[in-house]
N, C-alpha and C positions, 0 to 999 in steps of 0.2 A: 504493500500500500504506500502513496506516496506520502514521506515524512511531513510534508506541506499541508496537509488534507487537514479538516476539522478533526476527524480523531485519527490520530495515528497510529493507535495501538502500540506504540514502541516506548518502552521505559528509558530508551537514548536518547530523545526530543523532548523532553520533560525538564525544562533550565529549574526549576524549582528541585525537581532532583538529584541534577547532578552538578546543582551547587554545593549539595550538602554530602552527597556519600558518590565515591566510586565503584562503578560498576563493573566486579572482576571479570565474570563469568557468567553463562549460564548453565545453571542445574538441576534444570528439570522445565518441561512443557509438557500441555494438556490441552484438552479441548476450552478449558473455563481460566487458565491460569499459563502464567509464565513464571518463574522462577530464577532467581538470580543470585551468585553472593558481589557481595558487596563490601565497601569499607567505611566506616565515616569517619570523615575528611577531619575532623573539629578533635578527634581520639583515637582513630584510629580501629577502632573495635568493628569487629568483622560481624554482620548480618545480614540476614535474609531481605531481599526484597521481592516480594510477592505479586505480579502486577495481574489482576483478577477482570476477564472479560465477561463476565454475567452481574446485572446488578445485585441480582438479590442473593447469591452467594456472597457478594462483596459486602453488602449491607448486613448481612446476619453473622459472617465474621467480626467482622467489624464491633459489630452489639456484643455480641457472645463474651469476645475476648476483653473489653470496657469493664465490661461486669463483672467478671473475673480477676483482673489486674491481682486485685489485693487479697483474693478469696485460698490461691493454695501456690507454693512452689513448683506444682507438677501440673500446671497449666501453660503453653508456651505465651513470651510476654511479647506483646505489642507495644514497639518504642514511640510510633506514630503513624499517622499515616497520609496521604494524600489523595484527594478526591474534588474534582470541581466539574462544571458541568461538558458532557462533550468530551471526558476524558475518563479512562480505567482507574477504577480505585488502585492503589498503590500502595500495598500496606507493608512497612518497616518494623522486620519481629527477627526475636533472636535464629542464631546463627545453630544449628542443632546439623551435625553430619551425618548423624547412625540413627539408627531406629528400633524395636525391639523385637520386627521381623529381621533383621541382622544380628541379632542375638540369638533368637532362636535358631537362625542358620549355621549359624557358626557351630551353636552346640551341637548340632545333629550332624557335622561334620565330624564332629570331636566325640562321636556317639553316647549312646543312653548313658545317663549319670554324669555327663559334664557339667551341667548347670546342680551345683548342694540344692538341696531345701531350703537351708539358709539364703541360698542367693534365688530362688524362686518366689522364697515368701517376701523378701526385700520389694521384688519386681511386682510382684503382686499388694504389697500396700501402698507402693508408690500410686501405681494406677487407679487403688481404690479412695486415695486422696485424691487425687487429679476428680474424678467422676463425682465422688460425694460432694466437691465443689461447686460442681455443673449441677447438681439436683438438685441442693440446701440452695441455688438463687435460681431453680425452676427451668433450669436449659439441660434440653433433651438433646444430645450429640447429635445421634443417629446415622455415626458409622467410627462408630469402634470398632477397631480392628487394631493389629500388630505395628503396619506399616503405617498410622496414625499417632503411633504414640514414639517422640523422638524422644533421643537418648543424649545428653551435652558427655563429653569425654570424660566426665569427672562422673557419670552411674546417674546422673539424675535424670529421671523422665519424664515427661512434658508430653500431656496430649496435645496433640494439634487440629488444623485443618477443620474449623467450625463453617466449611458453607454450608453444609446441610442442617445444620444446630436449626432447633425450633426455641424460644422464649414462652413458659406457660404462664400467662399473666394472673394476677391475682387478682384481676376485675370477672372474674367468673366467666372466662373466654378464653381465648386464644387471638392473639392478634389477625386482622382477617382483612384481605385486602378489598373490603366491601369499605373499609378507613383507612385507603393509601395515601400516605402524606406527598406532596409535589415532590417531583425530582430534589432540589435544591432543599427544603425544608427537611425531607427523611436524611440529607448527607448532614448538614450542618448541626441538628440536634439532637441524634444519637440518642433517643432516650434508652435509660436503663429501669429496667422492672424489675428490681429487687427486691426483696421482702425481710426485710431488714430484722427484725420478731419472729421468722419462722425457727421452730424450737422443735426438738426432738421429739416425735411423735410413739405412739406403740402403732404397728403394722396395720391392723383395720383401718386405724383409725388414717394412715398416712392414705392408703389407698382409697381410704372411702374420700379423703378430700381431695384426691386428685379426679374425680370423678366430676369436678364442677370446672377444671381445666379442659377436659377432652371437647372437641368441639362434635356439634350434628354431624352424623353423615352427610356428605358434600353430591349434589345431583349435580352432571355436569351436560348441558346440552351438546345436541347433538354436534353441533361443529367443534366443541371440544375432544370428542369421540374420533373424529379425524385429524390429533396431532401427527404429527410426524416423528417428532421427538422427546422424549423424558429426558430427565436427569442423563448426565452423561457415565454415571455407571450403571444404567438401569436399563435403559433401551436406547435403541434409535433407529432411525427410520426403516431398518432393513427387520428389525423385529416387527415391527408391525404389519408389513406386507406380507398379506398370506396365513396371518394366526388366524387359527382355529379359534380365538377366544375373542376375537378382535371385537364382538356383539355383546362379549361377557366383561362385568366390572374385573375378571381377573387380567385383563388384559393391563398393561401399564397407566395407568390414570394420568392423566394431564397433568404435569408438573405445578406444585404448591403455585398460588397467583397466577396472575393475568395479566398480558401485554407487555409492554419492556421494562416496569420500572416495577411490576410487581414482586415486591420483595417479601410479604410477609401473607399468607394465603390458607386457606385449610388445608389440614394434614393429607399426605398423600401417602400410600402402602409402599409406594416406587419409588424407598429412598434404601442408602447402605449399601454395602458391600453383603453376595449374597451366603458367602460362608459362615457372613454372622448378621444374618438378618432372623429376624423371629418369628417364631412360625405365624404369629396373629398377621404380620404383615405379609406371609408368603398367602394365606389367605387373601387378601384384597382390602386386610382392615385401615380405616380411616379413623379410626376412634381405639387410641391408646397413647401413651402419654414415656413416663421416663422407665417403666418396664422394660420396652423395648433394647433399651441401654444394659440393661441387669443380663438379659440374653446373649447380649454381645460379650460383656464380659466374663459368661458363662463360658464360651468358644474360648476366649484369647485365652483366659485359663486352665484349659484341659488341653490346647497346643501347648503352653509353658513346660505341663506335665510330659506330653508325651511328642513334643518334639516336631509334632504330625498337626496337622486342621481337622478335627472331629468332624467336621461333616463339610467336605470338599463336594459341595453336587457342582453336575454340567451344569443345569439349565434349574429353573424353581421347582418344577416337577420333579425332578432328581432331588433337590435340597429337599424338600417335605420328606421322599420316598426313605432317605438316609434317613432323613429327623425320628420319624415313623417307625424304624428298624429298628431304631434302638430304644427308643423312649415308649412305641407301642401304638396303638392308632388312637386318633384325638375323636374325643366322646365326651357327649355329656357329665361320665360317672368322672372324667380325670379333671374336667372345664366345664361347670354349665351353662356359660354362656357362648358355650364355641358354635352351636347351632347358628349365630345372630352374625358370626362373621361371613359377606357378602358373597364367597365362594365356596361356601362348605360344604353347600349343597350342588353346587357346582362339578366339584373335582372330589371322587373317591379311591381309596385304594383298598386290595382286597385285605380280609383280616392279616392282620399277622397274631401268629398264637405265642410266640415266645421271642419277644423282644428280647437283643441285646444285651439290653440295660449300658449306661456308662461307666461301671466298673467293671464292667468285659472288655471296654475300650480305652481303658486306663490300668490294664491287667497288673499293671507292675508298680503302680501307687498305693501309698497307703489308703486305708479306710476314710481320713480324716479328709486326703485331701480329694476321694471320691466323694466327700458328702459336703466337701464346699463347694466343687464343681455343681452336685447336684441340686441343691440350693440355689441354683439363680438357671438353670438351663430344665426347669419345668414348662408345662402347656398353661397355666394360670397363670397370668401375668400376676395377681395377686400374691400369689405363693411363691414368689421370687423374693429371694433376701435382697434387702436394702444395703445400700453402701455402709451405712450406719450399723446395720449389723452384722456385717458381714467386718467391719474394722476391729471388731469384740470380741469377733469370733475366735472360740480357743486355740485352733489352730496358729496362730500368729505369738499365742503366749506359750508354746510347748517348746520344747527340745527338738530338735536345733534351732536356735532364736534366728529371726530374719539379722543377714550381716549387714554388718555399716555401709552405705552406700560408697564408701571409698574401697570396700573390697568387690563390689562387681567387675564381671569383667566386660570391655565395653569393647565389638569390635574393632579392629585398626584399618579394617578395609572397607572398602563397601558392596555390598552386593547389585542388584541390578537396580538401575537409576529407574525412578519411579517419575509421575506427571506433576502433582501440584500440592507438592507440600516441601517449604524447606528441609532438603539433609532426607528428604522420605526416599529412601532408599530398596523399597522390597514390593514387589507386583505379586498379586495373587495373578494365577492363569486363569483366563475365562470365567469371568465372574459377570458376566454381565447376564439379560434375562433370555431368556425362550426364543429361539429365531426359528426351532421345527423341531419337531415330534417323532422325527425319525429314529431314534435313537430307544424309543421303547417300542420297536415293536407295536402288537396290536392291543389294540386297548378298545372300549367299549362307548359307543357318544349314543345317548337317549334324548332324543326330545321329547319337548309336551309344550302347550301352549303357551309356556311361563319363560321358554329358553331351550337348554340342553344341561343337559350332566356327563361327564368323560369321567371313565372308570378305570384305573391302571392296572395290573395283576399285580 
C-alpha cells in the first residue's frame, strides 16, 4: 500500500513512533496484527510493538490490559499506546521472547519427568494469578492456551494477547454494540468497568451472580447468516462454503458487533483456540461467561502434566468426539441444562459405554494432580473450580512445594515463530473450525420441519 495513503498500515510512517522507540525487527504477522521488537530511544529498554489491524481487537486489548495494569504480575504490561483516527492502534507492551508452549516443548524433548512438580506447580500458580486477575475485574480471556501465556527470561509468566477478552459489566449486561461509542470517543476514553468491592464469594453463590452478566441469546438476520468470515482462528470464508451446517446456528456465528468500529457486541461461541475451547461453546452457546476460561485452563494443565494436548481434534466434530471419549457423553444427568445449548439437538454421537476418564490420560500423575485437572475440565460450567479455589487448593501446599520462580527453567531458543503476540513463539496445527466432513466417514443427517440432526458413530 502506498506509504502516502490515508492509512498506511505501516508502523514505519508513524513520526509519533519512531520519534520515540526504534524499530529492530519484525517478529511475528497475522491476519489482525503485526508484531515488532523495538527499543526506546529515551532508555533504551527493548519492547514489543504490537501494531493491530481490527478495531475491536485493538479496543478490547487495549481495555483489558488498562484494567489490569495494577491487578497481578503475570498479566503482560502495557507501557502505552497509540491510536488516532484513520490509523492502527499501536500498542507499546513489554518485550517477552518464550512462551510456555516452549517450555513444554522443550521438556518433551528432554522427555517425561523433565519438568519437577515443583517447577509444574510454580507454572501452574503463576497462571492461576494471571486469570484470577482477569475474573476478580470480570474479563473473560477466551483463548487460553500455552502459546498465550509469555515467559520474560527470569520464569515469570504473563498472559497475553486480550483481543478476544470480553468485559462482564456490572450494570447487569454485557457491553453491546446496540451503545457503540463514535470512533474517536471509544479510543480516547477507554472506560474501565471495574468493581472495585467484588469480594470472595462461596461457588453458588459466585455462579449464580454471574448469571445476571450472561447476555440473551443473540438472533442474527439473515444477511448476517451470509458472513464470509469469523474471527480469524475460527473460520473463514472457505469454511463456510459448502457446510452442511451453514442453515444450522452451529455453523460459525457472525463475529461479536457490527460494521467496522464494532468493538464490543454479544457473545459469540466462535471464539479460542479449539484445543481448548469448551465444550458449551463447541455446542453453539452464546450465553456463558468466565467458565469458559476454567476449561481452558483445565487443557493447559493436563499438557503441563503430560507433555501432550488432551484433546488435539481436527475439526469441532472431532474436538467434542475426543471431549466425549473421555469424559463420557453430555446428558442431562452430568449438565441439566445442556438440552438449552442451541446445537444439542443438532449434533449427536453414539453412546459411548466406558469413557476414558482423564486419569487414563494422565496415566503416570498422581491422584492429586488428576483431581485438579478434573476440577475445572467438567461439562457444568458451574462445577468448575474457580481460580480462587483452585489457589487453596492443597495440592500447591504439599510436598514438593512449587520452586522459586528463579529456579525455572526458561527456554534459550525458540520454537516456531507464531502471528500476533509478542515473543509468542509456538502454533498449534490446524486449529481452526470445520471446512468438510470427510474425514468421519458416514454418519447419519435426519430432518423434520424444525431443521436436521447429524449423528456421528
Amino acid at each position: 500500500m502506498d506509504p502516502n495513503s490515508p492509512k498506511s498500515w505501516s508502523i514505519h510512517t508513524r513520526q509519533e513512533i519512531t520519534a520515540k522507540y526504534q524499530i529492530l525487527e519484525q517478529v511475528g504477522s497475522g491476519a489482525y496484527s503485526d508484531v515488532y521488537r523495538g527499543r526506546r530511544i529515551s532508555d533504551g529498554l527493548i519492547i514489543a510493538l504490537k501494531e493491530v489491524h481490527d478495531y475491536q481487537s485493538a479496543f478490547r486489548e487495549i481495555e483489558a490490559l488498562q484494567i489490569l495494569q495494577r491487578s497481578s504480575p503475570n498479566v503482560v504490561a502495557l507501557h502505552e499506546y497509540f491510536w488516532r483516527e484513520d490509523e492502527d492502534a499501536v500498542l507499546v507492551l513489554e518485550f517477552l521472547r518464550t512462551d510456555l508452549a516452549s517450555v513444554i516443548g522443550e521438556a518433551k524433548k528432554r522427555g517425561q519427568g523433565s519438568l519437577s512438580v515443583g517447577e509444574i506447580k510454580r507454572w501452574m500458580l503463576q497462571i492461576l494469578n494471571g486469570v484470577e486477575a482477569c475474573h476478580r475485574n470480570l474479563i473473560v480471556h477466551r483463548d487460553l492456551k500455552p502459546g498465550n501465556l509469555l515467559v520474560s527470561d527470569d520464569g515469570v509468566l504473563k498472559i497475553a494477547d486480550f483481543g478476544q477478552a470480553r468485559i462482564l459489566l456490572e450494570h447487569n449486561n454485557v457491553a453491546s454494540d446496540n451503545e457503540q461509542q463514535p470512533y474517536e470517543q471509544a479510543v480516547s476514553e477507554q472506560q474501565s468497568y471495574v468493581n472495585p468491592s467484588l469480594e470472595l464469594i462461596d461457588k453458588e453463590e459466585y455462579f449464580r451472580g454471574l448469571d445476571q452478566f450472561k447476555p440473551q441469546n443473540v438472533h442474527h438476520d439473515e444477511a448476517d447468516k451470509e458472513t464470509n468470515s469469523c474471527l480469524a482462528t475460527c473460520c473463514t470464508a472457505s469454511d463456510l462454503d459448502d457446510d452442511p451446517f451453514k442453515t444450522s446456528s452451529y455453523s460459525c456465528q457472525l463475529e461479536e458487533g457490527g460494521g467496522e468500529y464494532g468493538a464490543l457486541g454479544p457473545l459469540t461461541s466462535c471464539i479460542g483456540t479449539r484445543w481448548f475451547r469448551a465444550p458449551e461453546l463447541l455446542y453453539g452457546s452464546t450465553n456463558y461467561g468466565l467458565e469458559v476460561d476454567l476449561w481452558s485452563l483445565g487443557c493447559i494443565f493436563a499438557e503441563l502434566l503430560a507433555l501432550e494436548p488432551l484433546f488435539p481434534g481436527v475439526s469441532d466434530i472431532d474436538q467434542l468426539s475426543r471431549i466425549i471419549t473421555v469424559l463420557g457423553n453430555l446428558s442431562e444427568d452430568v449438565w441439566a441444562d445442556c438440552s438449552k445449548l442451541p446445537d444439542y439437538n443438532t449434533i449427536s454421537f453414539g453412546k459411548v459405554e466406558s469413557p476414558m476418564s482423564i486419569g487414563s490420560r494422565l496415566s503416570h500423575r498422581s491422584a492429586d494432580e488428576v483431581s485438579l485437572v478434573s476440577k475445572l475440565l467438567c461439562y457444568d460450567p458451574a462445577k468448575r473450580a474457580t481460580t480462587t479455589e483452585l489457589l487453596q487448593d492443597k495440592y500447591f501446599l504439599e510436598e514438593p512445594l512449587p520452586v522459586p520462580v528463579s529456579g525455572l527453567k526458561v527456554p534459550s531458543t525458540k520454537n516456531r515463530q507464531d502471528e500476533d503476540s509478542p515473543g509468542r513463539v509456538y502454533e498449534y496445527e490446524d486449529m481452526g473450525s470445520d471446512s468438510d466432513l470427510d474425514e468421519f466417514g458416514t454418519f447419519k443427517v435426519t430432518t423434520s420441519n424444525t431443521g436436521f440432526s447429524i449423528q456421528f458413530p
